[in-house]
C-alpha beads as a LAMMPS data file, in Angstrom:
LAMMPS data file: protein, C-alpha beads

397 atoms
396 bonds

1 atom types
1 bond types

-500.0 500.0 xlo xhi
-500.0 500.0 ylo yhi
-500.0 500.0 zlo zhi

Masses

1 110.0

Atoms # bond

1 1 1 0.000 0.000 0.000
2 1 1 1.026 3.284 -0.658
3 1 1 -0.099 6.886 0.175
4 1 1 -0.027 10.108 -0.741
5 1 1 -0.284 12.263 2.181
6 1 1 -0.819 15.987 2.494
7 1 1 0.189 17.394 5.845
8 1 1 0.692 20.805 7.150
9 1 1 3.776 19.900 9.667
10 1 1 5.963 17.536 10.745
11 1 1 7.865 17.632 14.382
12 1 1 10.718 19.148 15.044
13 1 1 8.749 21.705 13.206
14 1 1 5.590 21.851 14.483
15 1 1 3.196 24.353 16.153
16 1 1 0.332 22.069 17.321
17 1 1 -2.033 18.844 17.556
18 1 1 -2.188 18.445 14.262
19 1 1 1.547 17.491 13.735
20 1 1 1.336 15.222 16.870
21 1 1 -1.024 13.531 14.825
22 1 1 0.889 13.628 11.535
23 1 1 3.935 11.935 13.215
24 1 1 2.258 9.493 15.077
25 1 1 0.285 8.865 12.407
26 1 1 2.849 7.989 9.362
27 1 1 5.052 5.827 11.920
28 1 1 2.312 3.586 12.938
29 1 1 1.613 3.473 9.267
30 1 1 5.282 2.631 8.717
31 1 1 5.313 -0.182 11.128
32 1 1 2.258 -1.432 9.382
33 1 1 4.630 -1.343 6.173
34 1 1 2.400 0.855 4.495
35 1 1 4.616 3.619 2.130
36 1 1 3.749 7.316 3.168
37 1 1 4.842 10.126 0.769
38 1 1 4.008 13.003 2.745
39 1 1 3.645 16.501 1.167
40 1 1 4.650 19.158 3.281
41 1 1 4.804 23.170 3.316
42 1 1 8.776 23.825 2.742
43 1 1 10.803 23.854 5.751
44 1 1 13.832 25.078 6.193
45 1 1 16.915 23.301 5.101
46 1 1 18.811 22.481 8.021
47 1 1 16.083 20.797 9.057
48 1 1 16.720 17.681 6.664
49 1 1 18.514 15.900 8.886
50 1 1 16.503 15.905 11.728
51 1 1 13.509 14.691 9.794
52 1 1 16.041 12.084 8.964
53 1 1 16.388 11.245 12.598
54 1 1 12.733 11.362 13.488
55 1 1 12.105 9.592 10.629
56 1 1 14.719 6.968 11.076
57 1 1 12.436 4.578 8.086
58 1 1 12.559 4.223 4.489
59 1 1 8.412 3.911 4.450
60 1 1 8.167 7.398 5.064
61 1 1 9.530 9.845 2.235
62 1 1 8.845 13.828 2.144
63 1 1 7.975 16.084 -0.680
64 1 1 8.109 19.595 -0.409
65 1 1 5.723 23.072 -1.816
66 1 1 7.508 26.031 -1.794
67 1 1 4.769 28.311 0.576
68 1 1 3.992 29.888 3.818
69 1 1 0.762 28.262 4.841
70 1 1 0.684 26.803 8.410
71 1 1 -1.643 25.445 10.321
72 1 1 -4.255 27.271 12.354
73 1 1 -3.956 30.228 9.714
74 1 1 -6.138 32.978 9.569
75 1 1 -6.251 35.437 6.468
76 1 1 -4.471 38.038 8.938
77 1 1 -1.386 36.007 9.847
78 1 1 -0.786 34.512 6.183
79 1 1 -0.617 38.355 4.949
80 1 1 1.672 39.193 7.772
81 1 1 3.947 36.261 7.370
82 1 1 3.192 36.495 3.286
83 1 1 5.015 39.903 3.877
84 1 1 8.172 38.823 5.935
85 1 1 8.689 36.232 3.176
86 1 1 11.880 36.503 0.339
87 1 1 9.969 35.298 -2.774
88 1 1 7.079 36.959 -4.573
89 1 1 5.492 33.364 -6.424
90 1 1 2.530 33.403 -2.955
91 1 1 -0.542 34.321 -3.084
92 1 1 -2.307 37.657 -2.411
93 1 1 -4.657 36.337 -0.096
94 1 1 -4.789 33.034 2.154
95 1 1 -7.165 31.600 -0.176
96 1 1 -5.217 33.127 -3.676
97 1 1 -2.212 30.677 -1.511
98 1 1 -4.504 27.591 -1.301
99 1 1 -5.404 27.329 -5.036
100 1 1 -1.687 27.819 -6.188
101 1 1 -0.728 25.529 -3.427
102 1 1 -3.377 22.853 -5.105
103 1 1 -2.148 23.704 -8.668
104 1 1 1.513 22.642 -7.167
105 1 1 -0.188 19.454 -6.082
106 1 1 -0.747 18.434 -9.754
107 1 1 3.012 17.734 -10.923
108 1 1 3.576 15.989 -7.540
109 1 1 0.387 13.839 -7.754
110 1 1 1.544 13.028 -11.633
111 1 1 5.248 12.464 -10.727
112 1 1 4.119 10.061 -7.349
113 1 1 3.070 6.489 -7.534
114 1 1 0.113 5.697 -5.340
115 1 1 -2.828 4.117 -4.400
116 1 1 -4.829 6.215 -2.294
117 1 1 -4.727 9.921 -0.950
118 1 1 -5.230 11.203 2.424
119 1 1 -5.609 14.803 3.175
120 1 1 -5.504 16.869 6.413
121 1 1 -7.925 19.458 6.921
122 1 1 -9.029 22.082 5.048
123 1 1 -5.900 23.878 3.187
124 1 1 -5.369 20.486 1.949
125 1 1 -8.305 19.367 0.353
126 1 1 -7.823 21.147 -2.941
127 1 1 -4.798 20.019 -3.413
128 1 1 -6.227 16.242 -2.914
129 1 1 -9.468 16.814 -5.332
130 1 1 -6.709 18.056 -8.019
131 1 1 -4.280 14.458 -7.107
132 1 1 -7.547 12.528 -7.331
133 1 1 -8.375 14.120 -10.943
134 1 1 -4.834 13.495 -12.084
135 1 1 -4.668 10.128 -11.197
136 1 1 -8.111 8.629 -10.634
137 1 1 -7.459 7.560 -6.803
138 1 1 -9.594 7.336 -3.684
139 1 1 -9.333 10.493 -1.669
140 1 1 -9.671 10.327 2.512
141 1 1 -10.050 13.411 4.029
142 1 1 -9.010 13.454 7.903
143 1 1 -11.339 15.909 9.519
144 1 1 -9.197 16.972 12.870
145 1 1 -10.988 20.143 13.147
146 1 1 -14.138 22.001 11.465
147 1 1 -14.478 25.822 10.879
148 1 1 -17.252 25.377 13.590
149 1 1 -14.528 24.537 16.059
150 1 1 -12.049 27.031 15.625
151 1 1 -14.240 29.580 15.709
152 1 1 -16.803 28.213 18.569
153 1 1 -19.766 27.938 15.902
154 1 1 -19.524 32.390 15.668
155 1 1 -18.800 34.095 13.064
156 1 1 -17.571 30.944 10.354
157 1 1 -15.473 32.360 7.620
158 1 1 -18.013 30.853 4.372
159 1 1 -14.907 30.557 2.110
160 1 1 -13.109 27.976 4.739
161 1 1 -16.727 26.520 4.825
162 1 1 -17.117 25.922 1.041
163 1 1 -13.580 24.592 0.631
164 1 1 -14.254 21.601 3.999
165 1 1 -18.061 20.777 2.616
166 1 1 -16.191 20.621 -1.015
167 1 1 -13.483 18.061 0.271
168 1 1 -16.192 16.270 2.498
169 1 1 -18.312 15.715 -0.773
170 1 1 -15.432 14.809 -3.434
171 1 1 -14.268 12.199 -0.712
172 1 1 -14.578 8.258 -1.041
173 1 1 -14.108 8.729 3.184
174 1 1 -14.263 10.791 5.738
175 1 1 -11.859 10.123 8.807
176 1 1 -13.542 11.967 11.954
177 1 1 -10.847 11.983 15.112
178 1 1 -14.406 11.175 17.057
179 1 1 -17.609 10.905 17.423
180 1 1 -17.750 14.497 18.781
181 1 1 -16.265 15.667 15.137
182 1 1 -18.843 12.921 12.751
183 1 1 -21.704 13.977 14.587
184 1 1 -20.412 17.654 13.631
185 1 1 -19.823 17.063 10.122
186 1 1 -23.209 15.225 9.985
187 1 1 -25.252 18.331 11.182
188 1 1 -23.827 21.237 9.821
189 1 1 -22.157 19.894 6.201
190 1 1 -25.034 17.565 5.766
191 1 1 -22.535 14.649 5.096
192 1 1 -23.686 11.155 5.743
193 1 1 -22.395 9.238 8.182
194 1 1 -22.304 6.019 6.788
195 1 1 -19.120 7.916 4.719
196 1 1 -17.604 8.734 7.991
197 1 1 -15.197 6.764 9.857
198 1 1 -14.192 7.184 13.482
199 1 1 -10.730 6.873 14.147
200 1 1 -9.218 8.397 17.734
201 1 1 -6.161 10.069 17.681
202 1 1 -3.140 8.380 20.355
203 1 1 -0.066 9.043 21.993
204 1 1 3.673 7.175 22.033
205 1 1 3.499 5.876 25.501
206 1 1 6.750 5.470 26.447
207 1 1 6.616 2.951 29.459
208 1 1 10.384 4.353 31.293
209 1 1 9.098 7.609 32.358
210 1 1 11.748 10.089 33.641
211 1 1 10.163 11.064 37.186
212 1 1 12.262 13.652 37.959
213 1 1 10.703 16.978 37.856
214 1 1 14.096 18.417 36.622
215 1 1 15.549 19.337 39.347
216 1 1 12.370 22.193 39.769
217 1 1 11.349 22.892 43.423
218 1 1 8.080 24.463 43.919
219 1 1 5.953 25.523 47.407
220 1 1 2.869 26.344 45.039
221 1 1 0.622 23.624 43.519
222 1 1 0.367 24.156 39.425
223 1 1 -2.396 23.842 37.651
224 1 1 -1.507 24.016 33.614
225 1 1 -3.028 24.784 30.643
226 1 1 -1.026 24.024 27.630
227 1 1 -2.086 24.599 24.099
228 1 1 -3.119 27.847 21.948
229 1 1 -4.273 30.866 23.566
230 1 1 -7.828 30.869 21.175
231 1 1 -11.697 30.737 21.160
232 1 1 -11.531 26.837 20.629
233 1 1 -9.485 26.226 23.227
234 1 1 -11.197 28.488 25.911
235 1 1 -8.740 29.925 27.915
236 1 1 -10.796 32.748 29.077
237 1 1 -12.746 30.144 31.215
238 1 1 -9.487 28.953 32.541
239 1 1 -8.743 32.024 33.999
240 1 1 -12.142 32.708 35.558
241 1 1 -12.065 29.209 37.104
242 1 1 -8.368 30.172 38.551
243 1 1 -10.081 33.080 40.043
244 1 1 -12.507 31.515 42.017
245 1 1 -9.630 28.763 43.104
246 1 1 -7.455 31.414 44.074
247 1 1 -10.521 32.888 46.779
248 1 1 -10.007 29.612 48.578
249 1 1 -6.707 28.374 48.071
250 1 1 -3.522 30.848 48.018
251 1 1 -0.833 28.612 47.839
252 1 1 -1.593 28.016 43.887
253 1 1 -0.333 28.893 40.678
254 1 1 -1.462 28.684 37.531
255 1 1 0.757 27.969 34.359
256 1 1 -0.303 28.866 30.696
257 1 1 1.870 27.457 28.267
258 1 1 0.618 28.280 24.295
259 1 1 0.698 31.225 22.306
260 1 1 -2.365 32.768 20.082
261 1 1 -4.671 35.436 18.972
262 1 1 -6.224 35.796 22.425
263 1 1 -2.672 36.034 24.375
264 1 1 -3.522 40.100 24.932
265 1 1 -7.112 39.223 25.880
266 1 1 -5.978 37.029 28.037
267 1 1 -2.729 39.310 29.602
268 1 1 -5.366 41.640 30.196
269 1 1 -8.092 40.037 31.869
270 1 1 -5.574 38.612 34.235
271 1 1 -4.563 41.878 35.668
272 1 1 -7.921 42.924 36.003
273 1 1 -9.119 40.282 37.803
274 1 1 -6.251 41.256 40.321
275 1 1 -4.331 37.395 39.863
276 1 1 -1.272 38.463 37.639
277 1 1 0.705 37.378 40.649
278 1 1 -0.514 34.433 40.670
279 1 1 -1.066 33.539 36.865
280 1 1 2.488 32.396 34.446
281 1 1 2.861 32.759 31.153
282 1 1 5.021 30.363 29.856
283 1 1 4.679 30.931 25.737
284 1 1 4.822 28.138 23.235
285 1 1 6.673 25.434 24.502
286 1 1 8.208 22.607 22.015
287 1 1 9.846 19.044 23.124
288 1 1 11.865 18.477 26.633
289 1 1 10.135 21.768 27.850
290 1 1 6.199 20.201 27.391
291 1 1 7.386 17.120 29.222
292 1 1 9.139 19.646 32.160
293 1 1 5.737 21.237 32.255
294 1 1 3.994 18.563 32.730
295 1 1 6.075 16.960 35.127
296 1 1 5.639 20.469 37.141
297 1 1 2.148 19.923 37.237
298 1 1 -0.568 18.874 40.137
299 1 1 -3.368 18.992 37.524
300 1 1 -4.056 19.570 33.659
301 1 1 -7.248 21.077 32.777
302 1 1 -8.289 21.459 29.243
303 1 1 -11.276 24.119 29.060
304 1 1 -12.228 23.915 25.185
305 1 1 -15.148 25.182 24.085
306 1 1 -15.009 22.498 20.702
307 1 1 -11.858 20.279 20.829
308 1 1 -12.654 17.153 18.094
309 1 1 -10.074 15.199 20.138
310 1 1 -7.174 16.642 22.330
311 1 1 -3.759 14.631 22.692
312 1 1 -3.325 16.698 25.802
313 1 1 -4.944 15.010 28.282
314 1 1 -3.209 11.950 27.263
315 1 1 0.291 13.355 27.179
316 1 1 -0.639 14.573 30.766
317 1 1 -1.919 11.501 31.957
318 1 1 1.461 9.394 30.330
319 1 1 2.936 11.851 33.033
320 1 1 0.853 10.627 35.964
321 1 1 -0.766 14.111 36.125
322 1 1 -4.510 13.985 36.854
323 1 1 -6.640 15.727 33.956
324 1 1 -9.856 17.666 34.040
325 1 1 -11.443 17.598 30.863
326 1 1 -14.383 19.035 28.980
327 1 1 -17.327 17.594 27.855
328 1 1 -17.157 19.080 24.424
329 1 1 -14.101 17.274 23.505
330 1 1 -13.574 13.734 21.526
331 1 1 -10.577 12.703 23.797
332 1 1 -13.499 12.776 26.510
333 1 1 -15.307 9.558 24.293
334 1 1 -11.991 7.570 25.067
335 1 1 -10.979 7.769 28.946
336 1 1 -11.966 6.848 31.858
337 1 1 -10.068 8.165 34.732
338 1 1 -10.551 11.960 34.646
339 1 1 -13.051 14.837 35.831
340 1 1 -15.288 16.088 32.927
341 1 1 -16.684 19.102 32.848
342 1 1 -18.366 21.632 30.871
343 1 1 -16.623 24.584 29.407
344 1 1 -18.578 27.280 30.951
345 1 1 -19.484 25.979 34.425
346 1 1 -16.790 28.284 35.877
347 1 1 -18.406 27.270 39.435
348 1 1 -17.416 23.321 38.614
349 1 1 -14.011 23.985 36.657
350 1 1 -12.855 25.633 39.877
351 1 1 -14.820 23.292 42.632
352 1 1 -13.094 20.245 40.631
353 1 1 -9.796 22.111 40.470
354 1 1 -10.121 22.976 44.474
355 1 1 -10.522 18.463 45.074
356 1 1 -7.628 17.418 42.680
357 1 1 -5.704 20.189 44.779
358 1 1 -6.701 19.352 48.300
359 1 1 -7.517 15.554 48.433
360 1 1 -4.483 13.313 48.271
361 1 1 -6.805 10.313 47.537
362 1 1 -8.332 11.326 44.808
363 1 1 -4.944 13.281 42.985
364 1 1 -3.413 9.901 43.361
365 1 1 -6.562 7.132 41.991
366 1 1 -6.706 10.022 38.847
367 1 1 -2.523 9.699 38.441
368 1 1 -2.518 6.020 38.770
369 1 1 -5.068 4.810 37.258
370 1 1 -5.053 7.688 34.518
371 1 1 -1.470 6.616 33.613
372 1 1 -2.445 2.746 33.732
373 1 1 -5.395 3.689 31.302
374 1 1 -3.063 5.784 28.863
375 1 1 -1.205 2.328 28.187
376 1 1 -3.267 1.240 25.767
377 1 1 -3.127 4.147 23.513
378 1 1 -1.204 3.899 20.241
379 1 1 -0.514 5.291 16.856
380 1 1 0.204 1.669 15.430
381 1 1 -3.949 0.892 16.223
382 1 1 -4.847 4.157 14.803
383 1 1 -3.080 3.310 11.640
384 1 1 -4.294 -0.189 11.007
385 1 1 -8.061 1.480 11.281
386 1 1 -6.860 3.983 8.556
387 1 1 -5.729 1.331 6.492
388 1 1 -9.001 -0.742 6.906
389 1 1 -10.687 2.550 5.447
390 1 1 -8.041 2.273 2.466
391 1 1 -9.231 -0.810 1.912
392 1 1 -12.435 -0.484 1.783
393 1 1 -11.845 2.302 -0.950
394 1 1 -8.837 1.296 -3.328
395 1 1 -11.481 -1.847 -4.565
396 1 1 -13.685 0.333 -6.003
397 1 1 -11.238 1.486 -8.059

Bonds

1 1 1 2
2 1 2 3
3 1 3 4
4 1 4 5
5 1 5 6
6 1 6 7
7 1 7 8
8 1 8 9
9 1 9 10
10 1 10 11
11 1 11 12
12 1 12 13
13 1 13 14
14 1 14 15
15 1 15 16
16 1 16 17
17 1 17 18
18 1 18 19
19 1 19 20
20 1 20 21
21 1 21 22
22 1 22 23
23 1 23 24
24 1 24 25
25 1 25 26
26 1 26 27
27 1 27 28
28 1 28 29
29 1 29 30
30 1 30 31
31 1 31 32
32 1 32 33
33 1 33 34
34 1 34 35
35 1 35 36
36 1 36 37
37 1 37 38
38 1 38 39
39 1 39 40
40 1 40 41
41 1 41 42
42 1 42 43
43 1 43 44
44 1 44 45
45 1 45 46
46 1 46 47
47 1 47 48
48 1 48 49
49 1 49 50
50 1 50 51
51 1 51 52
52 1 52 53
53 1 53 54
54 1 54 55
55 1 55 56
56 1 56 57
57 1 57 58
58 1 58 59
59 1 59 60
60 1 60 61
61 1 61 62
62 1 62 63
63 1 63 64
64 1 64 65
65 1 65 66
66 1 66 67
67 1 67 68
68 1 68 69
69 1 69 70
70 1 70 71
71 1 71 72
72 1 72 73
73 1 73 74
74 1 74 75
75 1 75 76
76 1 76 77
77 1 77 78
78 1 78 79
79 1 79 80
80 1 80 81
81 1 81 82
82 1 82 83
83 1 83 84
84 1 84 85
85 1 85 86
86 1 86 87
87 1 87 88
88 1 88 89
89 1 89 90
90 1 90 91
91 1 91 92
92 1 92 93
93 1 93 94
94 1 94 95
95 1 95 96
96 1 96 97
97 1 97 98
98 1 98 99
99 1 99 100
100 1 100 101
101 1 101 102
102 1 102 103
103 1 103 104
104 1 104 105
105 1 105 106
106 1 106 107
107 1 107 108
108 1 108 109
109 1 109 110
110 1 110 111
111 1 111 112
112 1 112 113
113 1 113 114
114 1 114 115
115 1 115 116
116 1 116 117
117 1 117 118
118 1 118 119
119 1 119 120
120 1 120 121
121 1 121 122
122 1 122 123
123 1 123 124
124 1 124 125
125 1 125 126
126 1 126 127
127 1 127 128
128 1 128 129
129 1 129 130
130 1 130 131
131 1 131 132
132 1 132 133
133 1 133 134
134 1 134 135
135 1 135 136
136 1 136 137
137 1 137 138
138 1 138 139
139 1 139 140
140 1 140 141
141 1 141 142
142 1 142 143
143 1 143 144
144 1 144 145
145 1 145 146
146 1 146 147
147 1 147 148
148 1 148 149
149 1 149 150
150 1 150 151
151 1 151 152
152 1 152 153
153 1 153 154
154 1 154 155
155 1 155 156
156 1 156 157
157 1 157 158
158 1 158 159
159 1 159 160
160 1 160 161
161 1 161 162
162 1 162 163
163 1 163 164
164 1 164 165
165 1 165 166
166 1 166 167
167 1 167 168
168 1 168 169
169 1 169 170
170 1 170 171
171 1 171 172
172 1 172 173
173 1 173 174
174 1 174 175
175 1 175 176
176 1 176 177
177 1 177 178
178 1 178 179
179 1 179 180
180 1 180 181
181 1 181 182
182 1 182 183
183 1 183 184
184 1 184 185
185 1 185 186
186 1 186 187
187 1 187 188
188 1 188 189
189 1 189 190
190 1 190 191
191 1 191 192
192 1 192 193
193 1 193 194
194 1 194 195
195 1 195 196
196 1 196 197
197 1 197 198
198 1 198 199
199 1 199 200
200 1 200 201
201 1 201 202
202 1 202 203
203 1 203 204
204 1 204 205
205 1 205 206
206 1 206 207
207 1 207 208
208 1 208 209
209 1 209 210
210 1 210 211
211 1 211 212
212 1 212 213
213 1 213 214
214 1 214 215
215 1 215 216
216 1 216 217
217 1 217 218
218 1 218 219
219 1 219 220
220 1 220 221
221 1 221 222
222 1 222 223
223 1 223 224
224 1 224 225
225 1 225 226
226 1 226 227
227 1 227 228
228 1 228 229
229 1 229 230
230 1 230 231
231 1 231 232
232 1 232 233
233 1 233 234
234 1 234 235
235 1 235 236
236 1 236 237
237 1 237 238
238 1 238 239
239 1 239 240
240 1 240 241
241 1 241 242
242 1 242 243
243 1 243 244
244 1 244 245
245 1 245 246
246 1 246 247
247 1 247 248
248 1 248 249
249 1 249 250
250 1 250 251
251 1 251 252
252 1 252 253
253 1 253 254
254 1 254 255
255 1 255 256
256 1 256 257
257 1 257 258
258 1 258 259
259 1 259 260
260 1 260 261
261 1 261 262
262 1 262 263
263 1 263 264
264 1 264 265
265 1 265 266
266 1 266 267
267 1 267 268
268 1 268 269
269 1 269 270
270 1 270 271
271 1 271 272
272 1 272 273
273 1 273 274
274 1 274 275
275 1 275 276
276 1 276 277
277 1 277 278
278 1 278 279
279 1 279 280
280 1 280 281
281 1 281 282
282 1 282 283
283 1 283 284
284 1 284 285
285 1 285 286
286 1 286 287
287 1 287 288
288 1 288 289
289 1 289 290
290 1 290 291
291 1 291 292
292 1 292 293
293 1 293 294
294 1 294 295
295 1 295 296
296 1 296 297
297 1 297 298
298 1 298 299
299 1 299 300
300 1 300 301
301 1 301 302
302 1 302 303
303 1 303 304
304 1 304 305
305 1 305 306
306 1 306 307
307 1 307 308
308 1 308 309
309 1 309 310
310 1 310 311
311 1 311 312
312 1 312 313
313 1 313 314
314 1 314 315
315 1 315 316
316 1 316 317
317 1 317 318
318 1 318 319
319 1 319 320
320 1 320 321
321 1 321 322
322 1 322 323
323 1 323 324
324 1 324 325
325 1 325 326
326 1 326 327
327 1 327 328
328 1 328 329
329 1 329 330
330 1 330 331
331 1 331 332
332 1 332 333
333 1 333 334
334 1 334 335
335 1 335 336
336 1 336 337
337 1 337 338
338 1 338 339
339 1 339 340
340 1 340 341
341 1 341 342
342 1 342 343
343 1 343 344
344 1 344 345
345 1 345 346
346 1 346 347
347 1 347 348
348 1 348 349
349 1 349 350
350 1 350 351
351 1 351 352
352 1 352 353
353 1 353 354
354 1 354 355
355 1 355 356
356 1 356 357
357 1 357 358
358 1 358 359
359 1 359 360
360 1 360 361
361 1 361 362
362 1 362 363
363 1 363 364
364 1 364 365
365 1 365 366
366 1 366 367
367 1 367 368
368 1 368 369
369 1 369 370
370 1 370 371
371 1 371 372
372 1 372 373
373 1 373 374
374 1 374 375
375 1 375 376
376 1 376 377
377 1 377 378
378 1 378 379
379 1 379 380
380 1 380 381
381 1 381 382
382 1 382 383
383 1 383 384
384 1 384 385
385 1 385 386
386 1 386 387
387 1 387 388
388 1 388 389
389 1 389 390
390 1 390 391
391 1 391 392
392 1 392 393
393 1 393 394
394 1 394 395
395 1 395 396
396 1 396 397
């Protein structure tokens, strides 16, 4: 079997979930000896040799398009980083960018040898309708996120709209990263969901944890949030909660690690709720410095207002760090041993916070059995389900 895979990153360079999943996703397909040529935006070049060493298998190859899209791109940020940029050949616009970006697509989708094509979200699926023309192959399109979630259902942008219900309807298969996400695509792209396919995102579990906290002492108990400071991932509620805590507890402080277009809002509304002594900002945090966070941690909450999965939780929980998670997330479809809640019961966020923090018992039945749970987790089980929806598609071709 072999693929044809457009991605938007690829660790070291990476900026969110979405290359998590990309990673995890080609090895397990590797191991599975299933041939990934993965299409990428074009990274820099001293960064060849530490795909190499990530990479480390001859299943996975990467092609290149010369551009500046990224992932979680708004029109705003691809002008601004459109700007910084040496060559002239990109797009006007974020969208202008797409269409050339699918146009590239073409030569690589003639030149490639494949047998099916699987896209990743929206500034992909272009490019995949133009492969599948070219070449007459099934196209999957892996849904990780919906215009509905990144923008909390408010104010959708109709082109982004119009380009996911496009890819949704030229696809053989959907991939939703949960139920969450299908029953989403179901109601508001009128897709049906007999072309949908759950599969649930994973984790590498790596069973010899470092528990060292890196040599970091700490008098305060930390409660983290980790991931980008926007609507989706509802960090506003975060802080509320941590206000409330903060009225009964002192000894407390609470971490945000991420970066995003709410990072001012969010600067702000700390200081005026009178808790900016109490409140880090860590920024965007990459490799050795997520796992120090984590390890720093007494609890990880994730407060999203629409989260189709969230890896979070799990990389938390592979750290024996108790999670408190929210309702309107996939991950929450998939475990167990954690405290759900929902998004904007700042009353509940904070009374759940207040137990993990005070009550040995339950901090350490969440850890253990939350990091016995995580075990079965892995990227080689989500492959094998994408390949069984390959399957199902290359023999109707």
């Amino acid at each position: 079997m072999k693929v044809l895979m457009f991605g938007w990153e690829f660790p070291p360079v990476s900026s969110g979930g979405l290359g998590t999943a990309c990673y995890g996703l080609t090895k397990g397909l590797s191991k599975k000896n299933v041939q990934v040529t993965l299409v990428l935006p074009e990274y820099p070049e001293n960064m060849k040799a530490e795909f190499a060493r990530i990479i480390s298998t001859s299943m996975i190859s990467i092609k290149k398009i010369s551009t500046v899209l990224s992932p979680y791109m708004n029109s705003r940020s691809y002008l601004e980083k459109s700007k910084r940029a040496a060559s002239k050949i990109y797009g006007d616009t974020l969208f202008d960018e797409v269409r050339r970006y699918a146009e590239a697509a073409k030569k690589i989708a003639a030149d490639e040898d494949f047998d099916v094509i699987h896209c990743h979200d929206w500034m992909t699926f272009k490019a995949g309708i133009n492969a599948k023309k070219i070449k007459k192959k099934p196209l999957i399109v892996h849904v990780h996120a919906t215009e509905f979630d990144r923008t909390g259902g408010n104010g959708i942008n109709p082109y982004v709209y119009s380009i996911e219900k496009d890819g949704m309807n030229s696809a053989d298969s959907i991939i939703a990263v949960s139920n969450y996400t299908k029953q989403m695509i179901v109601e508001k792209y009128n897709i049906s969901p007999e072309k949908i396919s759950i599969v649930h995102n994973a984790i590498d579990f790596e069973q010899e944890k470092d528990s060292e906290s890196y040599g970091i002492k700490k008098n305060d108990k930390i409660v983290l949030f980790l991931g980008r400071l926007t609507l989706q991932k509802g960090p506003d509620y975060f802080i509320y909660a941590a206000k409330k805590v903060l009225e009964h507890e002192s000894n407390v402080k609470f971490v945000i690690a991420g970066n995003g277009d709410m990072e001012h809002f969010i600067i702000e509304k700390v200081a005026e709720l009178g808790i900016a002594d109490k409140v880090l900002f860590a920024g965007f945090l990459q490799g050795i410095e997520v796992e120090k966070a984590y390890k720093m941690a007494d609890v990880y909450v994730l407060s999203s207002v629409s989260e189709p999965f969230g890896i979070t939780p799990l990389e938390a929980m592979s750290n024996n760090v108790p999670v408190i998670v929210s309702k309107n997330s996939g991950v929450s479809e998939v475990i167990r041993h954690c405290l759900l809640i929902d998004f904007w019961d700042i009353n509940d966020i904070s009374n759940k916070i207040i137990s993990v923090l005070r009550y040995a018992p339950l901090r350490e039945t969440l850890s253990e059995n939350g990091f016995c749970e995580v075990k079965k987790f892995s990227w080689t089980d989500t492959a094998k389900k994408c390949i069984e929806v390959y399957n199902q598609n290359t023999k109707k071709y």
